[in-house]
C-alpha positions, 0 to 999 in steps of 0.5 A: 502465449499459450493455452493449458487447461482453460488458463492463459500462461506465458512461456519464460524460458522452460517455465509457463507462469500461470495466472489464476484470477482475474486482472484485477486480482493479480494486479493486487497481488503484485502490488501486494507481494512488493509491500510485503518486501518492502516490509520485510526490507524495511520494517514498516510501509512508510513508503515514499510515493514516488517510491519504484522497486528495482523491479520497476514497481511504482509501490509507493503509487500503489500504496496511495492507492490502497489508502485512497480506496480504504478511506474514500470506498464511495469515490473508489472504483477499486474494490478493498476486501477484508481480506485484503485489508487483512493482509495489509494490516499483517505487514504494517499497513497504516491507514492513514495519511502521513499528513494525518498524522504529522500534523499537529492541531496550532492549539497544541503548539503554544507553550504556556507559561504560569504567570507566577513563572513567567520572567 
């Protein structure tokens, strides 16, 4: 490790990445970055939650997560900024559940049959 300016860095080869933020922040960051390739790879964030990136990034857990902390802020120790919601929104987001929207009401299934049709 080493010291610049007040700021941690890792040295990587000749390169000093900087981290600027604190963990959290750059722990989103990340996660952000691997669903905006996941975006532009795939066109949508339907990612699978068992889903890994080849950089080993568990996106599909990620992913989860973000939903989990929009729709239950209450419950969530995570905290999900308009900005950040913003940006999710930008790249695909969809904020509910696949089982939200797959689901179709047992009323919506019946076929109904007029009774002069009927045969």
């Amino acid at each position: 490790m080493t010291r610049s300016a007040g700021h941690w860095g890792k040295r990587t080869g000749e390169r000093i990445r900087m981290y600027w933020g604190n963990r959290n922040d750059r722990q989103w960051n990340e996660g952000y970055q691997e669903a905006k390739r996941y975006f532009e790879a795939h066109g949508d964030l339907k990612v699978p939650v068992d889903y890994v990136s080849s950089d080993g990034y568990a996106l599909g857990k990620w992913v989860k997560r973000q939903r989990y902390t929009y729709q239950n802020p209450e419950k969530s120790g995570a905290v999900l900024t308009e900005e950040r919601i913003a940006k999710l929104d930008a790249i695909g987001m969809r904020w509910e559940n696949r089982k939200q929207t797959t689901e179709v009401p047992e009323q919506n299934n019946l076929i109904f049959t007029r009774p002069d049709k009927a045969g």
